[in-house]
N, C-alpha and C positions, 0 to 999 in steps of 0.2 A: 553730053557734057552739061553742067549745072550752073547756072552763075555763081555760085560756091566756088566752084574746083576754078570757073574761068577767073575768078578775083583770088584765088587765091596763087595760082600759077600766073597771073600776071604778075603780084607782087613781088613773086619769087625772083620772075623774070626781070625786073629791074632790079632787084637787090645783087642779081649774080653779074650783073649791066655794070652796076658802078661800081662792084669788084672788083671787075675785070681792067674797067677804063683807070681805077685808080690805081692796082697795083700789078696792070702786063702782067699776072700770072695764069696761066691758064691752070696749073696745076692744084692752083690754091682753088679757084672757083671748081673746079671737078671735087677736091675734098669737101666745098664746101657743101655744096649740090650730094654728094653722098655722103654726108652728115644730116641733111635735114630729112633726106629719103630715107634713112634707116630709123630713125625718130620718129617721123608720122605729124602727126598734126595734133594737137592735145584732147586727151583723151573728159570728155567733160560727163561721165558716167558718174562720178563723186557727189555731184550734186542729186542726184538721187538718192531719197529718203530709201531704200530697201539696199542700199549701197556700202556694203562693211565700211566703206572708204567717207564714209558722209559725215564723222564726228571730225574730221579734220578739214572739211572743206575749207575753212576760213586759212589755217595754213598754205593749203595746196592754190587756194586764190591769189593770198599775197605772193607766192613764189611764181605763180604766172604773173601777177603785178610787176614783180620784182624784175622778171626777165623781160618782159619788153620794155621796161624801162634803160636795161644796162642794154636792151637792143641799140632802140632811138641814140643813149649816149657815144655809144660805139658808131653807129653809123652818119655821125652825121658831126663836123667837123667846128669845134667850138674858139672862137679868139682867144688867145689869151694865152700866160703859164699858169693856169689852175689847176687842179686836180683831174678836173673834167676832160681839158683837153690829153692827159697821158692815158686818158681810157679811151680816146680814139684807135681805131683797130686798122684805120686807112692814113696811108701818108699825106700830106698836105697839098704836095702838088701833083698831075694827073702824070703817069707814064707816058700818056701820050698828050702833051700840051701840045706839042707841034699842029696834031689833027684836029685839034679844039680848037 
């Protein structure tokens, strides 16, 4: 194992952690966990000059921009009635507050 694969499966491992702790669903974390394992990890071949895919890199950069950004907004729980907070994808309080 690579300190790659181990940081990037830790990551994982706490994103599918606060999942689980914020929405008790087991099912939703199993879809989510086989959503990202049939996706892969991003393919960064594009930035290669001998690469069909290279006159669009700047495209394909801002849409990986793009998505970890509406990651972060999703993931992580902002005050307020803004716009921001209805892109939240977790509810506010933990399913299990009891054990908190």
């Amino acid at each position: 194992m690579t300190l790659f694969q181990f940081a990037y499966t830790s990551l994982f491992g706490a994103y599918a952690a606060h999942a689980f702790i914020r929405t008790g669903s087991i099912p939703a974390v199993v879809l989510c966990h086989s959503f990202c394992n049939y996706m892969g990890l991003p393919d960064f071949g594009y930035l290669n000059v001998s690469s069909r895919m290279h006159g669009y890199r700047r495209a394909i950069s801002n849409g990986y921009l793009f998505g970890v950004i509406l990651f972060y907004y999703g993931f992580t729980y902002w005050e307020g009635g803004n716009w921001i907070q209805r892109l939240c994808f977790f509810p506010r309080k933990s399913a299990f507050s009891a054990a908190l």
